[in-house]
N, C-alpha and C positions, 0 to 999 in steps of 0.2 A: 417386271412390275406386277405381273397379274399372280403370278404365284408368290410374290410377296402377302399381298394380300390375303390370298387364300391362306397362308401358314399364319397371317395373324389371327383370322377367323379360330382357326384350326384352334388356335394356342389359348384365343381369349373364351373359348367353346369348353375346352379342358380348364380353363382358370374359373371357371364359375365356382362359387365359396360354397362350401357346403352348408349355407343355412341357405341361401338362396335356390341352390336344387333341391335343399328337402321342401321350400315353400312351392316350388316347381310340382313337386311330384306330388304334396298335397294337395292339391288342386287339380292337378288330374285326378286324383283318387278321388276326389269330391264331386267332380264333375262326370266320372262313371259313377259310382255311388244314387246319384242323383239321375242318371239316363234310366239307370236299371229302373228304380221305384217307378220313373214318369213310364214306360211302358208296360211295367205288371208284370211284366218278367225276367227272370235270371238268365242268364249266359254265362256256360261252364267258362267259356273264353274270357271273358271280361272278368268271372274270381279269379282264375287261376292269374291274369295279367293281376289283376287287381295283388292278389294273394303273393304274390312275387316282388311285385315293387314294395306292397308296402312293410311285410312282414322283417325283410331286414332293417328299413329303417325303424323298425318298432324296436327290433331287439339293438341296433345301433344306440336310438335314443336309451332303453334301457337300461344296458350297458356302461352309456354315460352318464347316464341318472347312478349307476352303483358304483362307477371308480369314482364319482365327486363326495358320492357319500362316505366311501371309505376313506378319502384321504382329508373329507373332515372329523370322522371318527380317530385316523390317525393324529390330527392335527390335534383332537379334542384331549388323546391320552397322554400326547407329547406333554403337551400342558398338564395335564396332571404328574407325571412325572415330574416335572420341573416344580413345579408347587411342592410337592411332597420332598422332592429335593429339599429346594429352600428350607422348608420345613425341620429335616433333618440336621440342616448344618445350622441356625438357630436352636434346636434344641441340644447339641454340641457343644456350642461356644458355651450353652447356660449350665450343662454338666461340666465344663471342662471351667467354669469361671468359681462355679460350688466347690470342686474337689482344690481350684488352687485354695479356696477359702480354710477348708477342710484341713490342707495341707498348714496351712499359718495358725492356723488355730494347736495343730498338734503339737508343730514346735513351741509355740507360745507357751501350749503346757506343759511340755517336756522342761521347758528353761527354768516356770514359774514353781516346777517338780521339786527342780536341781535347789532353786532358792531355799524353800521349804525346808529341802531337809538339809542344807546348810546350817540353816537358822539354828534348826533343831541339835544338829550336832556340834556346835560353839554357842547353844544356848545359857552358858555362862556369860558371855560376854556381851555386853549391849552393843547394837550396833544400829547403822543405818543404812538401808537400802540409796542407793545413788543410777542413775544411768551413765554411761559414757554419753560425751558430746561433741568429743572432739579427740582425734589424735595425732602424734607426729607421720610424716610420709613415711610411706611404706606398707608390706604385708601383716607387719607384727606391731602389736600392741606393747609397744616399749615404756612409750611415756604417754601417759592421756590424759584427759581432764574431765573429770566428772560435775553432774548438775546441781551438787550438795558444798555447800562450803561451813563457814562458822556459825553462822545462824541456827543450821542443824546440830551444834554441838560437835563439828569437826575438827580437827587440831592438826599440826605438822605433827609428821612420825605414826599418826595412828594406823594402823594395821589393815590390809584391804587384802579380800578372798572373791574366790566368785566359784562356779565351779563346782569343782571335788577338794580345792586346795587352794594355799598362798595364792595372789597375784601380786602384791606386791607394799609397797607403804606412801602416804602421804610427804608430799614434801613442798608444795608449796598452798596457802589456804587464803581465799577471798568469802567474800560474807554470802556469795551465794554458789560459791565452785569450790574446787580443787583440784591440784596436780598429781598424779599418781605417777610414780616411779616403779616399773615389774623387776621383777627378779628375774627374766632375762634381759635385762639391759648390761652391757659391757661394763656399766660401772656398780652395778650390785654384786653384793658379799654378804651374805645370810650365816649368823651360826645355826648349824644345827645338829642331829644328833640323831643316830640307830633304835630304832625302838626297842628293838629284842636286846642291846647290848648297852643303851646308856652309851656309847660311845660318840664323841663330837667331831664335828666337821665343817668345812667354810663350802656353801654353796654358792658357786659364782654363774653370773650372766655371762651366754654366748652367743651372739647372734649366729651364728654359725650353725651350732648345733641345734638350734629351737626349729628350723627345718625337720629334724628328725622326732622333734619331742621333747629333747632334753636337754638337760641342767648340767654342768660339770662341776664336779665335790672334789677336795682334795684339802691336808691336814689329819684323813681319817688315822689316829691311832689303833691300830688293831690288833696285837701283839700275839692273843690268842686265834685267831685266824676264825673267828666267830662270823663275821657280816660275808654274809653271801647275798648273791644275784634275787632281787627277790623282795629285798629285806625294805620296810619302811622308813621314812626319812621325816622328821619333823622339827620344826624350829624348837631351840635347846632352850635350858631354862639358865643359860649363863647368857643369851642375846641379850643386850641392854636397848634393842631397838623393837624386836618383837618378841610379842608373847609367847608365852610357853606353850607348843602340843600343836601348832596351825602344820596339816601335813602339807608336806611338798612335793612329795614323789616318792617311786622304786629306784632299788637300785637297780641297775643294767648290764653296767661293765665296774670291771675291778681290777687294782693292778697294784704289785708291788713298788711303790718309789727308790731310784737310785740310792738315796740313802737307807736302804734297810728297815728303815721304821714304820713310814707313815705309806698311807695308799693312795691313790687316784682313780678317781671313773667317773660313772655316767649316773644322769638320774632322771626315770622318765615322769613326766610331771604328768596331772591328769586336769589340769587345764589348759582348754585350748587357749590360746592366747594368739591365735590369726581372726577368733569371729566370736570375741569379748561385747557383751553387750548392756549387762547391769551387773551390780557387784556389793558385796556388803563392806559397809565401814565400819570396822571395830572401834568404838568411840574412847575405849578405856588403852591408856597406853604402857608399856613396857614398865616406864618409870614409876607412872601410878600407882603398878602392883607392888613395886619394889617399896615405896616409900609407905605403903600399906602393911607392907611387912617388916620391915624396919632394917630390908638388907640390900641394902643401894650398897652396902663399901663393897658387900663380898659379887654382887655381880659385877660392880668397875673393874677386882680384881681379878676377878677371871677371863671379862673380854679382852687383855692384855695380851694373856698367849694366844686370842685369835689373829691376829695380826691384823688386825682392820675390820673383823667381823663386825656385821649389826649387830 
């Protein structure tokens, strides 16, 4: 029982806090300190204890005095790095929100480019700008509907470009819409005709092939072996459905048909027709020109041998 107690003494002797023995040994300090002066004189004995006890805890306290300031100097720059962070990823989003703008703007006038000089190269024929606003399911712009109808002077059959070329024609008309049917849909048949040769051809819709770009042609008579890979494609002047000269495409591929005569191949349009998004409407139609020239009998007679041509 007896040396219990002693080992508690012992333990609670060693458990004294350390601000409690630095107020300890302050006080002794004070109260040598204080002996000295009241007798007028120094004892080497009393600095040098004096000098011993108190000189570590000066440099102890010091020491604590410099790692609290350091770790709020650390704490102070922590924080500034995080601000300047923040800083950084808001001045980011506001670069990265500019350049998307930057980005929409370019396109905008890349497309608003493509119109212009549209305009300019069928600036014979009046037309009217329209937007798409709707179209059938799917990747491709087969059939759509634009935000212009008769009110604007729109009609069934009139002629619609966008692009570099054809997209397709009118076929059904409300007073503030209408329907556009492309010339690749399965059920279009375009006459048309070889630049360099005067030579006609029926260009038909494939959904198929519109993955790759292109149109397939076939009817082409080519007897002298003149149309090669290459050559331009544009609506003929015997179509009774579109105007003369609207280009459609290159040729791509070319082949001789079993019977000897006539050809088949490919033709790469240079309208996208997956991210269609305005488009011009030729307001003057086929017939118009015709009966302005006073030869509607001889183009009846010739879309005969196309077999269905427009």
């Amino acid at each position: 029982m007896c040396m219990k107690n002693i080992r508690k003494k012992v333990r609670f002797h060693f458990n004294l806090k350390s601000k409690h023995l630095l107020v300890i040994m302050t006080l002794f300090c004070g109260s040598c300190i204080v002996a000295t002066v009241a007798s007028g004189s120094s004892s080497s004995a009393l600095q040098e204890t004096a000098g011993f006890l108190v000189v570590p805890f000066e440099k102890g306290i010091s020491g604590v005095s410099n790692m609290f300031g350091d770790v709020k100097n650390s704490l102070r720059d922590k924080q500034d790095v995080l601000q300047e962070n923040e800083e950084l990823k808001n001045q980011i989003n506001s670069l990265t929100e500019q350049n998307n703008i930057l980005i929409q703007d370019q396109t905008e006038l890349t497309r608003l480019k493509e119109l212009y000089n549209l305009d300019q190269e069928y600036s014979d024929y009046p037309k009217v700008a329209a937007r798409i606003i709707s179209k059938d399911p799917g990747n491709w712009y087969n059939t759509f509907m634009i935000n212009k109808g008769s009110n604007d002077g729109i009609r069934i059959d009139n002629n619609v470009i966008a692009g570099k070329g054809l997209v397709g024609i009118v076929t059904e008309v409300g007073p503030s819409w209408a329907t556009v049917r492309s010339i690749i849909d399965d059920s279009s048949n375009v006459s048309a005709m070889t630049v360099g040769t005067d030579d006609t051809c029926v260009v038909e819709g494939e959904l198929e092939l519109i993955d790759e770009g292109k149109l397939r042609f076939s009817q082409l008579y080519d007897k002298d072996d003149k149309v090669t890979v290459g050559e331009r494609v544009v609506t003929s002047n015997i179509s009774d459905k579109y105007v003369e000269g609207l280009f459609i495409g290159y040729v791509s591929e070319i082949e001789l048909d079993t019977n000897n005569l006539t050809k088949t191949g490919t033709i790469v349009t240079p309208v996208d027709f997956q991210h269609l998004k305005d488009v011009f409407v030729i307001t003057v139609n086929k017939q118009d020109a015709v009966d302005n020239s006073g030869a509607a009998d001889t183009s009846s007679d010739a879309d005969t041998d196309q077999e269905g041509a427009e």
